[in-house]
C-alpha positions as CSV (number, residue, x, y, z in Angstrom):
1,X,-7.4,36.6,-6.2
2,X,-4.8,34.1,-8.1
3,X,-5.4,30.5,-7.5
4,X,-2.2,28.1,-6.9
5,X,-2.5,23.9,-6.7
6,X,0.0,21.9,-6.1
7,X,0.2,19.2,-8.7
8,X,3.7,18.3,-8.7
9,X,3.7,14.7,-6.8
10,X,3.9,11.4,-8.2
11,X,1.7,10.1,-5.8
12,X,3.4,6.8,-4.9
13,X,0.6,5.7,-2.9
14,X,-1.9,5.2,-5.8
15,X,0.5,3.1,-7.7
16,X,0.5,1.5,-10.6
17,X,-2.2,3.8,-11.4
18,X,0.3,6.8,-11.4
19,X,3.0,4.9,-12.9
20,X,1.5,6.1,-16.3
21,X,-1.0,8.7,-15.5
22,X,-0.5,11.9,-12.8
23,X,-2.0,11.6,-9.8
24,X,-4.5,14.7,-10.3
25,X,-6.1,13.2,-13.9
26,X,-7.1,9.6,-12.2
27,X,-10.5,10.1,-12.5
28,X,-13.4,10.4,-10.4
29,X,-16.6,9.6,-11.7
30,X,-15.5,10.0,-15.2
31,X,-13.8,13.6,-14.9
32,X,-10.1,13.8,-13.9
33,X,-9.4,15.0,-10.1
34,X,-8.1,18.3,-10.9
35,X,-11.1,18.7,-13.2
36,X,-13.3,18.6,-10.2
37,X,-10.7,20.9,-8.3
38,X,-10.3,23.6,-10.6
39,X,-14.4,23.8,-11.6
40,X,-15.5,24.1,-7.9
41,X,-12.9,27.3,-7.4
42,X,-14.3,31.1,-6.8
43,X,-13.8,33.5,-9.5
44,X,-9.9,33.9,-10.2
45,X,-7.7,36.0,-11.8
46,X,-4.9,33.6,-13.1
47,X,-4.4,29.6,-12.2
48,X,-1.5,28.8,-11.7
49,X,-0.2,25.0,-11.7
50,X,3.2,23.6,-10.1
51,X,3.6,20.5,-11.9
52,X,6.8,18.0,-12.4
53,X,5.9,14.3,-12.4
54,X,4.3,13.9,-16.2
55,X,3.5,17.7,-16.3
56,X,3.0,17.1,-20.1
57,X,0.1,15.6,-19.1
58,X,-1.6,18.1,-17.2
59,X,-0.1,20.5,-19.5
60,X,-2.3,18.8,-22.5
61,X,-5.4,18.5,-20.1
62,X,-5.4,22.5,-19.0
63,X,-5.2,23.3,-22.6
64,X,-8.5,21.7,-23.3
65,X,-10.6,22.7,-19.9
66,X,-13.3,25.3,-20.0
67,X,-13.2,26.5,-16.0
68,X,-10.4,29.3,-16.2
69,X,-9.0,30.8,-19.2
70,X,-6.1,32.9,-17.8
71,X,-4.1,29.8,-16.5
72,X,0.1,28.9,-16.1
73,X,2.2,26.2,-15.2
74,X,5.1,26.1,-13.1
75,X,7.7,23.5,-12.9
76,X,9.6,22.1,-9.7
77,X,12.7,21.6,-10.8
78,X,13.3,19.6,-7.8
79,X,10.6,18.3,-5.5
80,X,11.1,19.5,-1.9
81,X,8.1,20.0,-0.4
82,X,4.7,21.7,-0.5
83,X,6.8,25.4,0.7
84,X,9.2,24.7,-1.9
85,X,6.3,24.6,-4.8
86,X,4.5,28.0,-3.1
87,X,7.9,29.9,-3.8
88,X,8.5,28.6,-6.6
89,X,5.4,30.8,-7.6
90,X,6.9,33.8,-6.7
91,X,7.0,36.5,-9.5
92,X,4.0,34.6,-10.9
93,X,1.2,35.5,-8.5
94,X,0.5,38.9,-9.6
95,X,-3.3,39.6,-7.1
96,X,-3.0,40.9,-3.4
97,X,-3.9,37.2,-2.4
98,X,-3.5,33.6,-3.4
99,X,-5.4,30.7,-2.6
100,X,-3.4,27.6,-2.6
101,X,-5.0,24.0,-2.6
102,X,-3.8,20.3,-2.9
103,X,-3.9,19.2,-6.6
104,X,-5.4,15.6,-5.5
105,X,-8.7,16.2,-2.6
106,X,-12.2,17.7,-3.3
107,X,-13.4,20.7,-1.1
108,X,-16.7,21.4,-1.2
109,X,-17.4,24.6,-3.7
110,X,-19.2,26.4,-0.6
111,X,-16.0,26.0,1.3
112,X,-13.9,27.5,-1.0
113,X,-16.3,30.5,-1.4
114,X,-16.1,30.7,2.7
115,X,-12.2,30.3,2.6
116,X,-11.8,33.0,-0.5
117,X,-13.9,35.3,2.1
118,X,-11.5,36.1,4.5
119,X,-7.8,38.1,4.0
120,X,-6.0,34.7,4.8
121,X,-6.6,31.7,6.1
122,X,-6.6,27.8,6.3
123,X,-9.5,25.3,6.2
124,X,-10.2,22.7,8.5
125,X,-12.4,19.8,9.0
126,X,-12.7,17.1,11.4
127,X,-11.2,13.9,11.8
128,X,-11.3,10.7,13.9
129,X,-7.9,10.1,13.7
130,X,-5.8,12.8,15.1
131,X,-2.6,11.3,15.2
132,X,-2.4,11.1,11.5
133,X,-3.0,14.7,10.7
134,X,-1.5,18.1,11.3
135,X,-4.1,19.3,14.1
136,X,-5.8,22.8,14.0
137,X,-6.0,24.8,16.9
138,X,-7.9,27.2,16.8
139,X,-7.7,30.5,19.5
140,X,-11.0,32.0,20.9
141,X,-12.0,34.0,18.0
142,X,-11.4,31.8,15.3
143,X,-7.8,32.6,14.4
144,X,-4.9,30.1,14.2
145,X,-3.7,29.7,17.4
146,X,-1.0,26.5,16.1
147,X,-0.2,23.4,14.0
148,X,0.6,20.5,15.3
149,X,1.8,17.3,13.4
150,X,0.1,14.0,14.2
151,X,-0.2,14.4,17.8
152,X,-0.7,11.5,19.8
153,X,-2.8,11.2,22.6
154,X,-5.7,13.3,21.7
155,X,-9.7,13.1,21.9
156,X,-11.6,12.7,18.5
157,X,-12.6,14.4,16.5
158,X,-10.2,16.8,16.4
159,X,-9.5,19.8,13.2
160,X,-7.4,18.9,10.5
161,X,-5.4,21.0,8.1
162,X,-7.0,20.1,4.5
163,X,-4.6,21.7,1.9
164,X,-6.8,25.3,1.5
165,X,-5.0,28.1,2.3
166,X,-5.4,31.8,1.6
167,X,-2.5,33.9,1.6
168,X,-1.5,37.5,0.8
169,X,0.7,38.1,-1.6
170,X,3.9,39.1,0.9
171,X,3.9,35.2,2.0
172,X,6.4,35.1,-1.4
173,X,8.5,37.5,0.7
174,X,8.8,34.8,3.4
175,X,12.1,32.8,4.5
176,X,11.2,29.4,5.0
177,X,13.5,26.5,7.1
178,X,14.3,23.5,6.0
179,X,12.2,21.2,7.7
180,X,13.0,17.8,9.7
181,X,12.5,16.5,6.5
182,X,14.9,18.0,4.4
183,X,12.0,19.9,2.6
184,X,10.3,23.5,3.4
185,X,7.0,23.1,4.6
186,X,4.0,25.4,3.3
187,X,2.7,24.9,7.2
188,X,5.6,27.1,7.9
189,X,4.4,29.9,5.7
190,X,1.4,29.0,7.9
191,X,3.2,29.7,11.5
192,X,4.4,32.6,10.1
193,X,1.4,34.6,9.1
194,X,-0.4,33.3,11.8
195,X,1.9,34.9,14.5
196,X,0.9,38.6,13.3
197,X,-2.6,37.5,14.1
198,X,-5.9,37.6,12.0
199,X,-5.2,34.1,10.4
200,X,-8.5,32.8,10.1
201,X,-9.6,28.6,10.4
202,X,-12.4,28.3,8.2
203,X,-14.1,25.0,8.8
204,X,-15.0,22.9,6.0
205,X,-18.5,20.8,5.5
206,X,-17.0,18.7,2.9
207,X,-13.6,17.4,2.1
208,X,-13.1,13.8,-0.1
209,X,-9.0,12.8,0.1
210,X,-7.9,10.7,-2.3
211,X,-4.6,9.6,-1.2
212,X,-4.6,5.6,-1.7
213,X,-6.1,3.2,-3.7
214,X,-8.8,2.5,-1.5
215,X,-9.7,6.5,-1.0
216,X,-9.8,6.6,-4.9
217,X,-11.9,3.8,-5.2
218,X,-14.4,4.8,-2.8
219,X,-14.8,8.0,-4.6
220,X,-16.2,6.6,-7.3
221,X,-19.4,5.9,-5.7
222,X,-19.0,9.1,-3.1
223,X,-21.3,12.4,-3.4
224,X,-19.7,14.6,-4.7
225,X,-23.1,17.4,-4.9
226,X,-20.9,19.6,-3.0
227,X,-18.1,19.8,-5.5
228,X,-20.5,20.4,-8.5
């Protein structure tokens, strides 16, 4: 298995810390983000970074780290979207599967192990406020039955998609749309695999976003046992 994260953001909502320093090195107890990321991954064959946004930066920090020796960057020419940066891996990803994470939240190392179990599949974990998530539902046997983007109206706690994905490697032979957006959404990758059937929802026991100022700070003082 290959290992992708998307690193590639300028993360807009943690300014001014990004304005100098990439979103995945802002540290977290004195180790960059995707320090903590990259250590808590199973065994891989190649890592594989999509970077753009001060990728000289992570660039100089992957040269130095210990965790995976066989590693590559890949450069977003042009930001558009999470499905943009998965293709943009194609030719690159060489194993039968890929496992493609968020360059900026920590999943527990357990969780990972559990997603890297099955042939594909997405993780989950529960939230409180539905309406600002894309919403995991799951079918009967613990396939993905759908997606759904911030619903409103729904009970809590409800499944959230995380960022961990495992895919094979024909998702590079995928056609994605342009989205509402005006980018291409991995969660379309998602929808597309999961119609075959056998797309597995892994539930994760621990997941730490750090999307804002105040998510970052409290991760300072979080427990981060899981990740280590």
């Amino acid at each position: 298995m290959d290992a992708i994260i998307l690193a590639a953001g300028k993360g807009t909502r943690l300014r001014p810390h990004t304005d100098t320093i990439p979103k995945p090195l802002l540290p977290v107890q004195g180790r960059p983000i995707l320090d903590w990321i990259i250590g808590a991954l199973p065994p891989v064959e190649r890592l594989v970074v999509v970077v753009n946004y001060l990728a000289e930066q992570i660039e100089d920090y992957l040269r130095t780290q210990k965790h995976v020796r066989n590693w590559k960057t890949v450069r977003q020419a042009e930001p558009r979207g999470t499905g943009d940066a998965l293709m943009s891996c194609k030719g690159i990803v060489t194993a039968d599967r890929v496992m493609v994470l968020n360059g900026d939240d920590l999943i527990g190392r357990a969780d990972l192990a559990a997603l890297a179990a099955v042939p594909m599949g997405i993780l989950a974990h529960p939230v409180d406020a539905p309406e600002s998530y894309g919403i995991i539902f799951p079918n009967a046997d613990g396939s993905l039955k759908q997606i759904v983007e911030k619903p409103k109206g729904l009970p809590s706690p409800q499944l959230a998609n995380i960022g961990g994905y495992v895919f094979p490697k024909d998702v590079f032979d995928l056609t994605l749309p342009l989205s509402p957006r005006n980018e291409y959404e991995i969660t379309d990758a998602v929808a597309q695999l999961a119609a075959r059937g056998g797309f597995r929802v892994v539930e994760a026991n621990y997941w730490l976003p750090i999307g804002t100022i105040e998510q970052w700070e409290a991760s300072q003082t979080a427990n981060v046992d899981a990740v280590k």
